[in-house]
Residue, then its C-alpha position, 0 to 999 in steps of 0.5 A: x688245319x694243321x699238320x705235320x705233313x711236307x708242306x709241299x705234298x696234298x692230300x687225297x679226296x675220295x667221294x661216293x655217289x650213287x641214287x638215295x638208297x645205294x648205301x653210301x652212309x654205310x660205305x663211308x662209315x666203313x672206309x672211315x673206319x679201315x682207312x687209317x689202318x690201310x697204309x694209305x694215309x701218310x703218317x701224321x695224316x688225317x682223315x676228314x669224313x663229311x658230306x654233302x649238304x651240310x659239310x659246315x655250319x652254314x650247310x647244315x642249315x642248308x640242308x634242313x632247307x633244302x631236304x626237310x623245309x618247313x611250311x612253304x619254303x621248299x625251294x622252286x628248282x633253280x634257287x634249289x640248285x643255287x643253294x646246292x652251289x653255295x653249299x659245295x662253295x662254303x665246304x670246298x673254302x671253309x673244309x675240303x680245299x684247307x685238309x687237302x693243302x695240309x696233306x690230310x685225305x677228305x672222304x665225302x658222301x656226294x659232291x658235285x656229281x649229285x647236283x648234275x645227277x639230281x638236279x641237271x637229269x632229274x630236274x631237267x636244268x641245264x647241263x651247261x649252267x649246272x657245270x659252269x655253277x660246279x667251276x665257280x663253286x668248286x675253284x676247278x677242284x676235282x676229286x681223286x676217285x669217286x666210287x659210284x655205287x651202282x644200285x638198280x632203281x627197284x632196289x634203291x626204292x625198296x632200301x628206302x621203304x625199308x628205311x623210312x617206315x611211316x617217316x615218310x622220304x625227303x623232299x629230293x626222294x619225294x620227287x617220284x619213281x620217274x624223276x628218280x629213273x632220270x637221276x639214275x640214269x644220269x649218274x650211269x652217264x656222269x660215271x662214264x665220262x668222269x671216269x668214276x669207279x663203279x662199285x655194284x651195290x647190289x650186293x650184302x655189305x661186306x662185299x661192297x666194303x670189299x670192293x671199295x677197298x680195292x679200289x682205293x688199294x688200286x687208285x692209291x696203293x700204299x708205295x705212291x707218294x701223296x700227289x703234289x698241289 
């Protein structure tokens, strides 16, 4: 990816987690949207929105598989997990890793935080192996600030009827109110170890905009120098 950035600064990379429902879609596409005015972005830096899964080509296909797969080819728990971690591995090469080397800010719905929410909480895999797969996946890339937003799981669920109407849920949504609690436990554990921004979503829109912002403003601030690689 080109730029006319200093070779010798990298970019930022900002991530939202939070339980389906949390509002991250449309937190994103606010951020998206007030970003390149903020006085953040260094001049000549992009901005680079994507998401987890399907950052890329070869993600889209995974997330068809793994959110809406045809037939009986849902994914048994491990191999879902397996293909979370070829997902993030292809999207950090092929995507984020290259923006942040040409001094361009990635912002993202998800990242690995939701593989240990989901699939380590929820489906009760290893922690172990769930960190050690996000080490191989990621090459030891770690965001710069992740906004969870912080959701209570009634009002997730209601968001998510409200949304979905006679659609129905994806096959991850689908997996139930209990294993649903667990996912929205463990992300109130991974925000607290991680040191994750917690941004109550619990609130109309605007307001969490706001909130969001602020936490960027205070992360970041306009007078800080893009950190070095």
């Amino acid at each position: 990816m080109a730029s006319d950035l200093d070779p010798d600064v990298r970019g930022r990379f900002v991530v939202l987690e939070g339980i389906d429902g949390c509002g991250k879609s449309t937190q994103l596409d606010a951020l998206a949207a007030w970003l390149p005015g903020s006085g953040l972005l260094a001049p000549g830096c992009q901005l680079v929105v994507t998401r987890e899964p399907g950052g890329t080509a070869l993600g889209r296909a995974l997330r068809q598989l793994l959110l809406h797969p045809p037939g009986d080819a849902a994914p048994e728990t491990t191999a879902e997990l397996l293909l979370y971690a070829a997902d993030r591995a292809q999207h950090v090469q092929q995507l984020i890793a290259p923006a942040l080397a040409a001094g361009h800010w990635v912002l993202s719905d998800r990242f690995s935080g939701s593989t240990a929410a989901y699939q380590g909480h929820g489906r009760g895999l290893p922690l172990a192996l769930i960190d050690q797969l996000e080490q191989i996946a990621t090459a030891g890339l770690v965001p710069d600030l992740t906004l969870w937003l912080d959701l209570p799981l009634a009002e997730a669920s209601r968001r998510r009827r409200d949304r979905h109407g006679d659609a129905g849920p994806d096959r991850i949504e689908a997996g139930g109110e209990a294993f649903l609690a667990r996912v929205h436990q463990g992300f109130a554990l991974l925000a607290d170890q991680r040191g994750w921004q917690a941004i109550a979503a619990d609130q109309a829109p605007e307001p969490v905009s706001a909130a969001c912002r602020r936490a960027l403003q205070q992360r970041f601030g306009a007078a800080q120098p893009p950190r070095a690689a």
